[in-house]
N, CA, C and O atoms as a GROMACS GRO file, in nm:
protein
  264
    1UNK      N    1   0.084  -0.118   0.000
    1UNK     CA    2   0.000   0.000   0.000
    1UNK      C    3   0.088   0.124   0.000
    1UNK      O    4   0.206   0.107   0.031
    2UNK      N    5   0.044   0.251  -0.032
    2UNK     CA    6   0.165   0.345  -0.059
    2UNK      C    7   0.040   0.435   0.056
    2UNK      O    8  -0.074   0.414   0.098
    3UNK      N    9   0.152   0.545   0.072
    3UNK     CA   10   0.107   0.651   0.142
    3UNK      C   11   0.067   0.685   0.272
    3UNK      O   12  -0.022   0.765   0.300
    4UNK      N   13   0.151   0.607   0.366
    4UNK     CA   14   0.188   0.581   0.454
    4UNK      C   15   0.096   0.497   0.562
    4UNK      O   16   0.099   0.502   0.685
    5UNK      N   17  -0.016   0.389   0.445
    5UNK     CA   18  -0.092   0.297   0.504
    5UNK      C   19  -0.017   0.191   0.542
    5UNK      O   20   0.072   0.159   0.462
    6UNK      N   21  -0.034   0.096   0.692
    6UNK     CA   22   0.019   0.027   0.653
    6UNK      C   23  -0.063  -0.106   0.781
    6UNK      O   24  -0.064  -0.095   0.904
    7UNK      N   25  -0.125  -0.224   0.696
    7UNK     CA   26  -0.214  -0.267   0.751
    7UNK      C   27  -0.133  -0.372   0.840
    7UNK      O   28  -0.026  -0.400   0.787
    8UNK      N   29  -0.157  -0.439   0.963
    8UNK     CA   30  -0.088  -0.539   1.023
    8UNK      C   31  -0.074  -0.667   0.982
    8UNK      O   32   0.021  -0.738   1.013
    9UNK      N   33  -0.183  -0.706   0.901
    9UNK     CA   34  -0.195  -0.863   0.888
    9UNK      C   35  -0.299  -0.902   0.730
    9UNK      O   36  -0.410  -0.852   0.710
   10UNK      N   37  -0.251  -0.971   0.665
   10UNK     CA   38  -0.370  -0.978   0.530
   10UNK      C   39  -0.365  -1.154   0.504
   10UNK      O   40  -0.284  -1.233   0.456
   11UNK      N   41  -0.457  -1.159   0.546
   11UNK     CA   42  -0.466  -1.311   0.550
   11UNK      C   43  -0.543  -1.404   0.404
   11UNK      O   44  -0.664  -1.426   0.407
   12UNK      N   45  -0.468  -1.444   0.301
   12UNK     CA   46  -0.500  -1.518   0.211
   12UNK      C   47  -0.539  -1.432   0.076
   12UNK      O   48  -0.576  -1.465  -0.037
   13UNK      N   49  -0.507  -1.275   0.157
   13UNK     CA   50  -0.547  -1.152   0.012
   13UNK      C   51  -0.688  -1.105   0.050
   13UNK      O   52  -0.721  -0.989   0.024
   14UNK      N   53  -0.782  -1.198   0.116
   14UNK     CA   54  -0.916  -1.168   0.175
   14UNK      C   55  -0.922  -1.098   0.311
   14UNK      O   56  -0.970  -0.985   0.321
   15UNK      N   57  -0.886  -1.149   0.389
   15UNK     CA   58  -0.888  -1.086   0.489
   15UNK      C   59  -0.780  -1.015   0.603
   15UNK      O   60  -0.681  -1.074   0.646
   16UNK      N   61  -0.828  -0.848   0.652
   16UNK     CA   62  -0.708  -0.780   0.690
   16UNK      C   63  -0.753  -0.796   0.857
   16UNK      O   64  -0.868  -0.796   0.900
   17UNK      N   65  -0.664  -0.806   0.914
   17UNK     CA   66  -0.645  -0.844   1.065
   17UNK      C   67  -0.554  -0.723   1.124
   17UNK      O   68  -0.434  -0.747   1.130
   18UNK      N   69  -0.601  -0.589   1.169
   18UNK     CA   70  -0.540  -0.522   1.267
   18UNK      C   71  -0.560  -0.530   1.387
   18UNK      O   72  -0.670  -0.515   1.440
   19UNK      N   73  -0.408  -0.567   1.471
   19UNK     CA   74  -0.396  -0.562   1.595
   19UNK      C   75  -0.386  -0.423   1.658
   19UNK      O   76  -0.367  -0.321   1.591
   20UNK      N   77  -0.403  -0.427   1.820
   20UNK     CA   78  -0.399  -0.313   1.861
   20UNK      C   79  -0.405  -0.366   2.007
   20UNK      O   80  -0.462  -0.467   2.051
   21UNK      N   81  -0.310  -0.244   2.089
   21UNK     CA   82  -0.248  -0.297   2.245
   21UNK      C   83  -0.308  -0.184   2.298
   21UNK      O   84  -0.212  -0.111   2.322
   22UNK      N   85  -0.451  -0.102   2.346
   22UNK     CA   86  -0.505  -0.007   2.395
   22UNK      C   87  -0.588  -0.061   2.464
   22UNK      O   88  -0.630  -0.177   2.471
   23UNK      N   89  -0.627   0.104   2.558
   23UNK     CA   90  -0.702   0.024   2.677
   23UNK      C   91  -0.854   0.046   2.681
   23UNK      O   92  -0.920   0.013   2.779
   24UNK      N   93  -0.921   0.117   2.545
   24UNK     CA   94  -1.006   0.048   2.470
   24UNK      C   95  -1.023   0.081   2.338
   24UNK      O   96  -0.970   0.191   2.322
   25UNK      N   97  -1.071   0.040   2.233
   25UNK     CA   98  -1.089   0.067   2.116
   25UNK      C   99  -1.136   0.174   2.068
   25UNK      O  100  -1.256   0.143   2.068
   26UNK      N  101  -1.133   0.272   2.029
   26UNK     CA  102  -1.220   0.411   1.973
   26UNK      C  103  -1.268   0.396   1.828
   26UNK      O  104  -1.201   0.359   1.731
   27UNK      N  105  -1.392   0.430   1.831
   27UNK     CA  106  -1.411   0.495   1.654
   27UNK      C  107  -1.288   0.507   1.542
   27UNK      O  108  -1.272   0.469   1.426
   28UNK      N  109  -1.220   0.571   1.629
   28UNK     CA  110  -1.120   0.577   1.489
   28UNK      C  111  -1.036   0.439   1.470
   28UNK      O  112  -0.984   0.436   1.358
   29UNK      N  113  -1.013   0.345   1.535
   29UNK     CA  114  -0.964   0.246   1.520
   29UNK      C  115  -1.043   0.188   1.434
   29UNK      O  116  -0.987   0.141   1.335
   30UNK      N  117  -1.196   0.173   1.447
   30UNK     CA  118  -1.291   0.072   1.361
   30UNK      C  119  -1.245   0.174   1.219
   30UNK      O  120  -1.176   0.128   1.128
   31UNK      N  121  -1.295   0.312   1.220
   31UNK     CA  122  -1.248   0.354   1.106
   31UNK      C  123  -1.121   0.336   1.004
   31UNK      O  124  -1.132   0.363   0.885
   32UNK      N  125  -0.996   0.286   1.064
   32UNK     CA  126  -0.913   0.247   0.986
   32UNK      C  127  -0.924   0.122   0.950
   32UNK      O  128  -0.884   0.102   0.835
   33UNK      N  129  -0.963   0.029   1.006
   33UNK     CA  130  -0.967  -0.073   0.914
   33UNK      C  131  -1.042  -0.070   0.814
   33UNK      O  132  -1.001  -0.123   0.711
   34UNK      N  133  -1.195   0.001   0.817
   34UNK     CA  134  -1.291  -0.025   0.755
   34UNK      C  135  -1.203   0.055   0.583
   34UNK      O  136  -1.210   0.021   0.465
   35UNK      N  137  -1.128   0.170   0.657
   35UNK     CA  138  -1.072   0.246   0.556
   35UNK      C  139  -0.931   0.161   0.436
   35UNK      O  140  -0.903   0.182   0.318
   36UNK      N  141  -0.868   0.056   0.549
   36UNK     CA  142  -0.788  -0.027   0.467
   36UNK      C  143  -0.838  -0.135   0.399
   36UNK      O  144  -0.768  -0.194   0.316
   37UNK      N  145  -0.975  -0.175   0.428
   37UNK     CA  146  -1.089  -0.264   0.351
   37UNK      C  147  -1.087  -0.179   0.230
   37UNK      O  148  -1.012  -0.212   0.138
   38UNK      N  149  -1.168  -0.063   0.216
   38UNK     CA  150  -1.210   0.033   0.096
   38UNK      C  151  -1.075   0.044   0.040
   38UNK      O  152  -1.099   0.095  -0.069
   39UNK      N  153  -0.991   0.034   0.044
   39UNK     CA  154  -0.834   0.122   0.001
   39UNK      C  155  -0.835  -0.045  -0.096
   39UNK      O  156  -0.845  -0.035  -0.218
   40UNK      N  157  -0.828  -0.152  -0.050
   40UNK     CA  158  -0.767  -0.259  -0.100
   40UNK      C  159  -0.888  -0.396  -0.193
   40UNK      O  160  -0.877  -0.509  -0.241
   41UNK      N  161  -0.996  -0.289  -0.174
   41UNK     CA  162  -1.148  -0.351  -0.244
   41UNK      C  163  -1.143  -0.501  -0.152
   41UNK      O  164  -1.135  -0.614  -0.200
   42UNK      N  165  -1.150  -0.460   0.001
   42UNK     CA  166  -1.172  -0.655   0.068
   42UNK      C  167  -1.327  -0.649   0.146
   42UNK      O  168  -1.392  -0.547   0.168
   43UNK      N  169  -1.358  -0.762   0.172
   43UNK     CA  170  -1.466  -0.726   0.232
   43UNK      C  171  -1.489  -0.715   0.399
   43UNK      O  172  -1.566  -0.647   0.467
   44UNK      N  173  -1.391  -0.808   0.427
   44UNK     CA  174  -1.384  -0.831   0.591
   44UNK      C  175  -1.269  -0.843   0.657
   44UNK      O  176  -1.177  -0.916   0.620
   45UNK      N  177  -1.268  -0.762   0.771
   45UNK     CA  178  -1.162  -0.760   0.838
   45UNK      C  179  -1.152  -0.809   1.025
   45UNK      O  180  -1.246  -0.854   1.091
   46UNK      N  181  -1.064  -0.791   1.056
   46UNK     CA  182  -1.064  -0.828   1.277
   46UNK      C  183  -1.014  -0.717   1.251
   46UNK      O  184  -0.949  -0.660   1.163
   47UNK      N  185  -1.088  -0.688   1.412
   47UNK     CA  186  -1.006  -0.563   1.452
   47UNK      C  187  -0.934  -0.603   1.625
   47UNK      O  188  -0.985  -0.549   1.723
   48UNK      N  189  -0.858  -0.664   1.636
   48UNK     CA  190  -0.819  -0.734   1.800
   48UNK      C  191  -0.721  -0.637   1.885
   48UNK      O  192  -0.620  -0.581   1.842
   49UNK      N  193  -0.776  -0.633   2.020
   49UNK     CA  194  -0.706  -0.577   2.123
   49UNK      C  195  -0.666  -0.671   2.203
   49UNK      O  196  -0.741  -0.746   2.265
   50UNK      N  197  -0.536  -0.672   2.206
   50UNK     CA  198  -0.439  -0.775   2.290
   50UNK      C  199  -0.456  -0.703   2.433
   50UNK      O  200  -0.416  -0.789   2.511
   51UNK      N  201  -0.489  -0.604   2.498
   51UNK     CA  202  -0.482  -0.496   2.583
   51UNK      C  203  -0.648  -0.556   2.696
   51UNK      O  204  -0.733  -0.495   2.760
   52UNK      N  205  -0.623  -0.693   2.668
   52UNK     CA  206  -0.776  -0.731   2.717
   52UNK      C  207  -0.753  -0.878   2.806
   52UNK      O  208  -0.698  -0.975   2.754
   53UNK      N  209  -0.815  -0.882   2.977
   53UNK     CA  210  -0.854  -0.986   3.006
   53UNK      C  211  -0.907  -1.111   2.915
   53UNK      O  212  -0.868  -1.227   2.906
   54UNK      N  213  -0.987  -1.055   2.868
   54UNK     CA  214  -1.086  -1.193   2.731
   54UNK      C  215  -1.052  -1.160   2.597
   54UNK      O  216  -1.128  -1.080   2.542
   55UNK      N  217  -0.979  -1.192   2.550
   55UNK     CA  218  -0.992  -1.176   2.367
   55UNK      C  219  -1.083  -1.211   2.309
   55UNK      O  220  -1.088  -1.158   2.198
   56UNK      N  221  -1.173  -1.286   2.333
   56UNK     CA  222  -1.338  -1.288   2.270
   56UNK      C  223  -1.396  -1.150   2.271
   56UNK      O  224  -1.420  -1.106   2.158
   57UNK      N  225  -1.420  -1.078   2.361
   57UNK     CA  226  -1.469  -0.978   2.396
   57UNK      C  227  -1.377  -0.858   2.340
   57UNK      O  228  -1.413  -0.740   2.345
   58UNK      N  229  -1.270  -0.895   2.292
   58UNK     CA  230  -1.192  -0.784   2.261
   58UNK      C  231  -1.171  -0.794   2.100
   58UNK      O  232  -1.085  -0.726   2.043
   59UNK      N  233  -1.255  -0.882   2.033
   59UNK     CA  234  -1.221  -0.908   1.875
   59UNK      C  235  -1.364  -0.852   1.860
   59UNK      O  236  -1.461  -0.868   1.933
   60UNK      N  237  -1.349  -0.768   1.723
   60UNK     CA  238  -1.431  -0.727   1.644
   60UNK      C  239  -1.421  -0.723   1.479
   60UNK      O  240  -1.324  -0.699   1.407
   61UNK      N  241  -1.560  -0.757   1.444
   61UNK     CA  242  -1.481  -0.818   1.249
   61UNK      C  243  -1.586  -0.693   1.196
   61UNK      O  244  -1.708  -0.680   1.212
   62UNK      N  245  -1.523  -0.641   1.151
   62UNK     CA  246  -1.559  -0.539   1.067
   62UNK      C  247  -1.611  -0.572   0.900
   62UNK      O  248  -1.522  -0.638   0.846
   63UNK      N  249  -1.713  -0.548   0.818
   63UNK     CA  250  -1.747  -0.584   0.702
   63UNK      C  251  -1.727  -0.437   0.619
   63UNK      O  252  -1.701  -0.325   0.662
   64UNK      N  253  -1.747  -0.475   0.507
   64UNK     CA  254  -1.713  -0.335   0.421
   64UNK      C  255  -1.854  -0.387   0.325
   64UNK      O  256  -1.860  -0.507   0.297
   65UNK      N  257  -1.956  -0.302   0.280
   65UNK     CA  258  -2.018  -0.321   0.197
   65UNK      C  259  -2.105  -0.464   0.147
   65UNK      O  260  -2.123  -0.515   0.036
   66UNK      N  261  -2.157  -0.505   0.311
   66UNK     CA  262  -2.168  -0.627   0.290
   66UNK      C  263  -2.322  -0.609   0.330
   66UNK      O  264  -2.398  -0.706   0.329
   0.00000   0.00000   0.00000
């Protein structure tokens, strides 16, 4: 990706997996992935906070146009 995107994880070309170590998730976090979905035409992405007692509770899958 150019322009100083740069996604954490792209799993199989389908799906993008950004991690994140905060102590909770904000809007703008969902917004970048959703934004590196649109940038790369994918449809679904995780959005995971390692920064969490439960990682169930701390994964979120984001869709683009679905």
């Amino acid at each position: 990706m150019e322009h100083g995107f740069r996604l954490d994880l792209l799993v199989n070309k389908k799906v993008i997996v950004e991690i994140k170590s905060v102590d909770a998730l904000l809007d703008v976090h969902h917004k970048q992935l959703l934004t590196y979905l649109k940038l790369n035409q994918l449809k679904l992405g995780l959005l995971i906070n390692f920064n969490s007692t439960n990682l169930n509770k701390s994964m979120t899958r984001i869709v683009n146009n679905l």
